[in-house]
Short mmCIF file of the C-alpha atoms (twelve columns), coordinates in Angstrom:
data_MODEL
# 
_entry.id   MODEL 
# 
loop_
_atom_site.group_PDB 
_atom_site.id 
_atom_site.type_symbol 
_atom_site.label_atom_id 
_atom_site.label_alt_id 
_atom_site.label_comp_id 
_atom_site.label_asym_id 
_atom_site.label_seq_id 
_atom_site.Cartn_x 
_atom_site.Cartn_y 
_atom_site.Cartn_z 
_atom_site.pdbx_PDB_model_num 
ATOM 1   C CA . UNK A 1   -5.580 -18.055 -6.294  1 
ATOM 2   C CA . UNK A 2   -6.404 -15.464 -9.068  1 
ATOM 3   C CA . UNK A 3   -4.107 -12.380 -8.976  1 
ATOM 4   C CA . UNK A 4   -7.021 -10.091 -8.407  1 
ATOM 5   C CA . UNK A 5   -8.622 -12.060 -5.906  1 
ATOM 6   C CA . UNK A 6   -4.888 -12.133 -4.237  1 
ATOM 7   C CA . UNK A 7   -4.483 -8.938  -4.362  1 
ATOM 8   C CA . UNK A 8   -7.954 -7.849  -3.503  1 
ATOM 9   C CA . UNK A 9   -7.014 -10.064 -0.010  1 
ATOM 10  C CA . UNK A 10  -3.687 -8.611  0.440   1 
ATOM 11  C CA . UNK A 11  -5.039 -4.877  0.721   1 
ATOM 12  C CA . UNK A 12  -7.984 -6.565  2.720   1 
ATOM 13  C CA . UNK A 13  -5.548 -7.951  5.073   1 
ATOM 14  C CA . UNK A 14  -3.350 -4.562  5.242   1 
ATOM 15  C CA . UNK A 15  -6.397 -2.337  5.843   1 
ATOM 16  C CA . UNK A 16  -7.055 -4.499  9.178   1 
ATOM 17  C CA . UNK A 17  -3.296 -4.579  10.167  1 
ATOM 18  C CA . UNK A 18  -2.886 -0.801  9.737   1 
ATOM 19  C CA . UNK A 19  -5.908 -0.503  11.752  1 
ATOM 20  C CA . UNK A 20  -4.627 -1.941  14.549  1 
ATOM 21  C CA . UNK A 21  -1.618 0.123   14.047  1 
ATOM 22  C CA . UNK A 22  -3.554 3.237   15.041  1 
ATOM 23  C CA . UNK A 23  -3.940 4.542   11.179  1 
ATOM 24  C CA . UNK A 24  -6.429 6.156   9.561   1 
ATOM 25  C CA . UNK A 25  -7.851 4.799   6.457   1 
ATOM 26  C CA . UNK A 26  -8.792 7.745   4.745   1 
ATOM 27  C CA . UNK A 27  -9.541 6.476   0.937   1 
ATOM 28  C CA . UNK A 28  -8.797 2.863   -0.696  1 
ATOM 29  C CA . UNK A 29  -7.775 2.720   -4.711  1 
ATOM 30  C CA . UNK A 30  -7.558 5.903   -5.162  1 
ATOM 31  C CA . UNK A 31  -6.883 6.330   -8.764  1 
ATOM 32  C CA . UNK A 32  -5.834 8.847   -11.110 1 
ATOM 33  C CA . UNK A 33  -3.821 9.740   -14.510 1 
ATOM 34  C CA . UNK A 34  -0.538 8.913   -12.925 1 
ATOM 35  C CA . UNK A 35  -1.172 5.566   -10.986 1 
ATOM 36  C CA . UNK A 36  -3.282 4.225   -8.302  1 
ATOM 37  C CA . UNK A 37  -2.320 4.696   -4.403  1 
ATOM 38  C CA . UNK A 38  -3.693 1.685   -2.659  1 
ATOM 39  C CA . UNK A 39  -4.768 3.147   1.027   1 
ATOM 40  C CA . UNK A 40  -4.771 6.371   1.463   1 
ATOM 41  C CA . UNK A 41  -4.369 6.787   5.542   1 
ATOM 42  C CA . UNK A 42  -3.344 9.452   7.997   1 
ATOM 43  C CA . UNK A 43  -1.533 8.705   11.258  1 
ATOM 44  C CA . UNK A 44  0.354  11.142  13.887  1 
ATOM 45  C CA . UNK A 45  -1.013 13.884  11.644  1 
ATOM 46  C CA . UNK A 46  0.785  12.727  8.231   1 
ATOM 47  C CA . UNK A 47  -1.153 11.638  5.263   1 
ATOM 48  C CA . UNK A 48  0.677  8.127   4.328   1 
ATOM 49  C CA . UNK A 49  -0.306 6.824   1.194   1 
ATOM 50  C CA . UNK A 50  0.400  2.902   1.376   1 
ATOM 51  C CA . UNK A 51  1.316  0.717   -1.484  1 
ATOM 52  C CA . UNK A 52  0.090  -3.528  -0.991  1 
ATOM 53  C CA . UNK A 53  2.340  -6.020  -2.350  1 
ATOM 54  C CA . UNK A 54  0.869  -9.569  -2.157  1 
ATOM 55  C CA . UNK A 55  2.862  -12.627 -3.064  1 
ATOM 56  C CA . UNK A 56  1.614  -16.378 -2.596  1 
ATOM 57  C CA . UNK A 57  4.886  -18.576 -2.639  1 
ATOM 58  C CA . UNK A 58  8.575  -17.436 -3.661  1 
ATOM 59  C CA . UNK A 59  8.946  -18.556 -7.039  1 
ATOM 60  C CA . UNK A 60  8.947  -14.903 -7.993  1 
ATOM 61  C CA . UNK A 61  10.633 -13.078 -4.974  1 
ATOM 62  C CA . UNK A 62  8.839  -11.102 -2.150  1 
ATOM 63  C CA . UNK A 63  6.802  -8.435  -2.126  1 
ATOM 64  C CA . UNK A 64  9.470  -6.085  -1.469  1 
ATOM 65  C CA . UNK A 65  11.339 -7.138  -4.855  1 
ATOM 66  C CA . UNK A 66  8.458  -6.265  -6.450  1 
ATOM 67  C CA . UNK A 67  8.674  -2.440  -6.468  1 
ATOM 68  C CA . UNK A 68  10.213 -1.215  -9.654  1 
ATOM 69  C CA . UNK A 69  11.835 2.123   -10.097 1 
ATOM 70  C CA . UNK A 70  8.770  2.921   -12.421 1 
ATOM 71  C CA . UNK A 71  6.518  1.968   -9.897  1 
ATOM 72  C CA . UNK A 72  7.708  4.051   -7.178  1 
ATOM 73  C CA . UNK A 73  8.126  7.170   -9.836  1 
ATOM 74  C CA . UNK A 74  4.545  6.828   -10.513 1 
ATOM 75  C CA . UNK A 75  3.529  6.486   -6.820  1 
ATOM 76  C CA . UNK A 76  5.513  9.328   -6.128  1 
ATOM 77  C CA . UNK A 77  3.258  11.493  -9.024  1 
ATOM 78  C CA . UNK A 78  0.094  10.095  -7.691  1 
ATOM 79  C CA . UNK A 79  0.888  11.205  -4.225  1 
ATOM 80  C CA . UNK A 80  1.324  14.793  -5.433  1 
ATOM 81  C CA . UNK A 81  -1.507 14.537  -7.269  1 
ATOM 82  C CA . UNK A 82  -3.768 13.918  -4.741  1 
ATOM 83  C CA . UNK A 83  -2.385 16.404  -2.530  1 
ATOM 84  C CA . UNK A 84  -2.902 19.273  -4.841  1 
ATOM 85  C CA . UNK A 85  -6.152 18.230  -5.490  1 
ATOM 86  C CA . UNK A 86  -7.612 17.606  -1.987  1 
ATOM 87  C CA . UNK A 87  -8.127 20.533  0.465   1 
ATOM 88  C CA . UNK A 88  -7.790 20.634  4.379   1 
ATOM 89  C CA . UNK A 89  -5.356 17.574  4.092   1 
ATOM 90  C CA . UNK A 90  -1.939 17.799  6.137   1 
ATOM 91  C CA . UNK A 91  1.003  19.190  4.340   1 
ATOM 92  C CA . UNK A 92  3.385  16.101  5.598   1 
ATOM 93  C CA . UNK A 93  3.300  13.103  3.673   1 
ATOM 94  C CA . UNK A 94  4.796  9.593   3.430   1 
ATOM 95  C CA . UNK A 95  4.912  6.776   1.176   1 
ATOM 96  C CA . UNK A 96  4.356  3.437   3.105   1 
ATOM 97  C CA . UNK A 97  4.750  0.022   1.776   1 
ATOM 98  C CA . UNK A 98  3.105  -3.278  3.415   1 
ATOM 99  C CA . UNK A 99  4.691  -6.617  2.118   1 
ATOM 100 C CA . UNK A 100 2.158  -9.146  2.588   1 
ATOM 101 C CA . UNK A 101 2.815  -13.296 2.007   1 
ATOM 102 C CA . UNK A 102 -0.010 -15.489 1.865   1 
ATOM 103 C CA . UNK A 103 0.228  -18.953 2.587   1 
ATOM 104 C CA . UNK A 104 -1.136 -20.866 -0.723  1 
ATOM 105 C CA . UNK A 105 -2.808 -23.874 1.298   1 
ATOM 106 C CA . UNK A 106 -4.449 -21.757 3.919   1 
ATOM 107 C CA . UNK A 107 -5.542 -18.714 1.700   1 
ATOM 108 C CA . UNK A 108 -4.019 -16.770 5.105   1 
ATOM 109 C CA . UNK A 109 -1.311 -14.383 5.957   1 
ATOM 110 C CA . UNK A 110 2.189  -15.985 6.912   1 
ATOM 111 C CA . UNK A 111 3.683  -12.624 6.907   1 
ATOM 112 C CA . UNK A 112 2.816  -8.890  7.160   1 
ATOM 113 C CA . UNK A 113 5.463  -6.329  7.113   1 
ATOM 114 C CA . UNK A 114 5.357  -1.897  6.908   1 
ATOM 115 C CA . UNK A 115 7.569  -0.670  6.049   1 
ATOM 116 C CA . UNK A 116 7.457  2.920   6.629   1 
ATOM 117 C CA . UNK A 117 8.687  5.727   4.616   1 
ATOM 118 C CA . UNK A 118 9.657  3.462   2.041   1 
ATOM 119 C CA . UNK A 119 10.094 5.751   -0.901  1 
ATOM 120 C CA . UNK A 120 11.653 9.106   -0.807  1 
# 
């Protein structure tokens, strides 16, 4: 499988799961100078701005090894970003991470983990 079209099935499969999580999605890719937040949700009246890491096989780590300190420095600007430029959004934020492994046979999820709060 393509890295887009993994990717593009990862934050598929995370939109559903958060779902039946009881969150919000509010906004998917959004993008801007700094990065791009993946889903954009709110839940117990907290914007949480979710980043999707999809990995097929674990030749190159999981998902969670995947988050660089870049990464999470640039999720961190786009977060603030979007909060000073939105109005009528909730004050309280959180940055979310969903680790997703797809099984390369199947084309299906093996594993889906949130992590909440992940960066701080």
């Amino acid at each position: 499988m393509k890295k887009q079209s993994l990717g593009m099935l990862g934050e598929k499969l995370a939109c559903d799961f958060l779902k039946k999580k009881n969150y919000r999605i509010v906004e998917k890719n959004y993008r801007c100078s700094y990065g791009e937040i993946d889903i954009v949700t709110l839940k117990n009246n907290a914007l949480r701005f979710v980043e999707v890491r999809t990995k097929s096989g674990g030749t190159f780590g999981s998902p969670e090894e995947s988050i660089t300190y870049a990464k999470k420095e640039r999720l961190i600007a786009s977060a603030l970003h979007y909060t000073s430029s939105h109005e009528n959004i909730p004050q309280n934020w959180h940055i979310d991470f969903v680790a997703v492994e797809i099984d390369n046979i199947k084309g299906k999820a093996k594993r889906i983990e949130l992590i909440e709060n992940a960066i701080g």
